[in-house]
N, C-alpha and C positions, 0 to 999 in steps of 0.2 A: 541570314543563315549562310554559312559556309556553301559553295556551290560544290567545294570537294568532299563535304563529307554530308551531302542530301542525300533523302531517298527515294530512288525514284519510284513512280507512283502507275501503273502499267494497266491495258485494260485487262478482262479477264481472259482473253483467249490468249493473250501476249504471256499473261500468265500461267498457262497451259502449255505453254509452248516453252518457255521457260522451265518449268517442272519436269518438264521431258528431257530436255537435255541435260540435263543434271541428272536425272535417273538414268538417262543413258552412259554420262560420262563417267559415272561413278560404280554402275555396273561391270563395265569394259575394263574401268582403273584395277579392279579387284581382282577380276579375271588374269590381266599382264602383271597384277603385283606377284600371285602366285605362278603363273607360269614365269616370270622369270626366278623366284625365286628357285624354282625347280633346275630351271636351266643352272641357277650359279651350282646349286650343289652339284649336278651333273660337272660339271665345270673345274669344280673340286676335288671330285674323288678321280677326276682324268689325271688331275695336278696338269694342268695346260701351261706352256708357257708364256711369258710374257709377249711373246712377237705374238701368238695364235691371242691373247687376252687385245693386244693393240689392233690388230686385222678386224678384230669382232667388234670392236667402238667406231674403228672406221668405218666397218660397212654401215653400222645404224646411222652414224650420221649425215653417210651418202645417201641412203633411204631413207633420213628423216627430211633431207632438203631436197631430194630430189625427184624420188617417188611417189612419198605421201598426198606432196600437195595436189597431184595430178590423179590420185584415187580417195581423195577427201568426201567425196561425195558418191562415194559407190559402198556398193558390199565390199569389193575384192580389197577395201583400204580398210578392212578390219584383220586381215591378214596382212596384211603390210605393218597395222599396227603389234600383231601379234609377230610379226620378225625382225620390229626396232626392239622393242622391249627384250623379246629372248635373245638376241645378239648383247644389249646390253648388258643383262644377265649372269649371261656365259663372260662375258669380257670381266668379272668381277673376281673371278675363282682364282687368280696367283693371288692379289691381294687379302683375300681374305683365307690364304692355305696360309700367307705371312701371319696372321694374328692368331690365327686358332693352333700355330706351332710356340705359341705363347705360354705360359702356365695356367692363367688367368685370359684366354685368349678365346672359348667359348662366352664366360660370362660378357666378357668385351663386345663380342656381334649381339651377341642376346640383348644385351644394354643400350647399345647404336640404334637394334632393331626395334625396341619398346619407346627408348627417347622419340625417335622419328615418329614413330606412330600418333604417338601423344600430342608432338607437336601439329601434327599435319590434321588431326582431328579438331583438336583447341580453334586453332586459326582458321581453317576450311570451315567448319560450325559456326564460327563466329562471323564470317563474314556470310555466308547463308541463314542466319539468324537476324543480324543487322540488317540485310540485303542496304549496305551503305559501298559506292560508288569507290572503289578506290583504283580509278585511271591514273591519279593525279600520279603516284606513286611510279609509273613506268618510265620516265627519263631519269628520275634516280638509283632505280635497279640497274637499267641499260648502263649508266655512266658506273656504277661500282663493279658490273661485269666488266668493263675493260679495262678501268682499274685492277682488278684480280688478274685477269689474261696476262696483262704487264708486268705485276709483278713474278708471277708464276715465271712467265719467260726470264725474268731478271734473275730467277733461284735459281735457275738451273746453272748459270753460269756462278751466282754469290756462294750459293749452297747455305745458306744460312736457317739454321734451326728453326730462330723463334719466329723468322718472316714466313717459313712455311706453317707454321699453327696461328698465325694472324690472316693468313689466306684463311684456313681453314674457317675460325672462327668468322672472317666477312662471310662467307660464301655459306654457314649457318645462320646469319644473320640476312643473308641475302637472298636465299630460297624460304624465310619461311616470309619473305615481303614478298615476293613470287607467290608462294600458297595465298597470301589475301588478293594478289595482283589479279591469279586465275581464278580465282572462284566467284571475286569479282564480276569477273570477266563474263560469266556465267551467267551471271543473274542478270548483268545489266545491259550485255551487247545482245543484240537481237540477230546478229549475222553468224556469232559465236559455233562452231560446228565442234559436234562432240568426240569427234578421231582426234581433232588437232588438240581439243582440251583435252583428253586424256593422256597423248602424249605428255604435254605442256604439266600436265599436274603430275608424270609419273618421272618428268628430269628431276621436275625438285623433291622428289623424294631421294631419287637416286643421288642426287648430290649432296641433299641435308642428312642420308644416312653416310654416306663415306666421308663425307667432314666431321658429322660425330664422331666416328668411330678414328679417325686418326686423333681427335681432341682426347677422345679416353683411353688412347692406346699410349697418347704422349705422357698424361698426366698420372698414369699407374704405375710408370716409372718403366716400362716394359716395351714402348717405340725406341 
């Protein structure tokens, strides 16, 4: 048998322990999906600009590297997790005041937001159903993340169309291997802590909806 794709076999209290944080991390995922959600619409009817939308990404991700890890293991890093999330949130509201000034530019988030769903349940489901081992899978995410990084940096100087909707398209192809990578992660790492997963499962949502949504905002003839 494949050693990447075995299942592992746990005792029962490991799997208790197991159960738990999966309940926990998918209670907490729920909780930041709506509160940021909240935040973006706040976010939207402010019409924020672009500099106050780029300040809000940065501060999450000075507080997703530099805070979090150091209250991973308290209560107060459930609020640390509830001000990566709603930072990131709120940093959404210029982009998506650009599609909803669309004709067709509600249906477009509503369709971003149901795709994403779909997917991240499919795949999340399944690798918690399976409970099959997919480590192997993490040097090939990492290497297409910095493949993406590079070309991104390369667009801004090419400016080319179709290289930004083949980002797009890796990086929905690349979080929803993230969705099996973390859920994974879950079942099979025993060290696994439920702040960092939840964070970790709430990027790749956050990025597999704003790569849909530029994929169906290009192909409706209206990016």
């Amino acid at each position: 048998m494949n050693q990447n794709t075995a299942t592992i076999v746990r005792s029962p209290q490991a799997v208790l322990t197991t159960n738990k944080l999966i309940r926990n991390t998918y209670s907490l995922l729920s909780m930041t999906l709506i509160f940021s959600a909240v935040m973006a619409l706040v976010s939207t009817m402010m019409h924020v600009g672009p500099m106050t939308s780029l300040l809000s990404s940065v501060g999450a991700i000075a507080m997703l590297w530099l805070v979090l890890p150091r209250f991973a293991n308290s209560g107060a890093g459930i609020g640390v997790v509830f001000a990566i999330t709603g930072l990131l949130g709120f940093g959404l509201g210029p982009m998506l005041n650009n599609y909803l000034a669309l004709s067709n530019g509600a249906q477009l988030v509503a369709t971003a937001a149901g795709g994403t769903g779909v997917i991240f349940l499919a795949l999340s489901g399944y690798a918690l159903t399976s409970r099959r081992d997919f480590s192997f899978m993490g040097g090939f995410l990492m290497t297409g993340i910095i493949v993406v990084l590079v070309a991104m940096i390369a667009n801004i100087f090419l400016a080319i169309p179709a290289l930004s909707l083949a980002m797009s398209a890796a990086i929905v192809m690349l979080m929803s291997g993230f969705i099996l990578y973390d859920t994974s992660r879950m079942v099979n790492d025993p060290h696994a802590n439920y702040l960092m997963m939840t964070v970790s499962l709430f990027l790749n949502i956050l990025n597999l909806f704003t790569s849909l949504l530029h994929l169906l905002g290009a192909f409706s003839g209206d990016d």
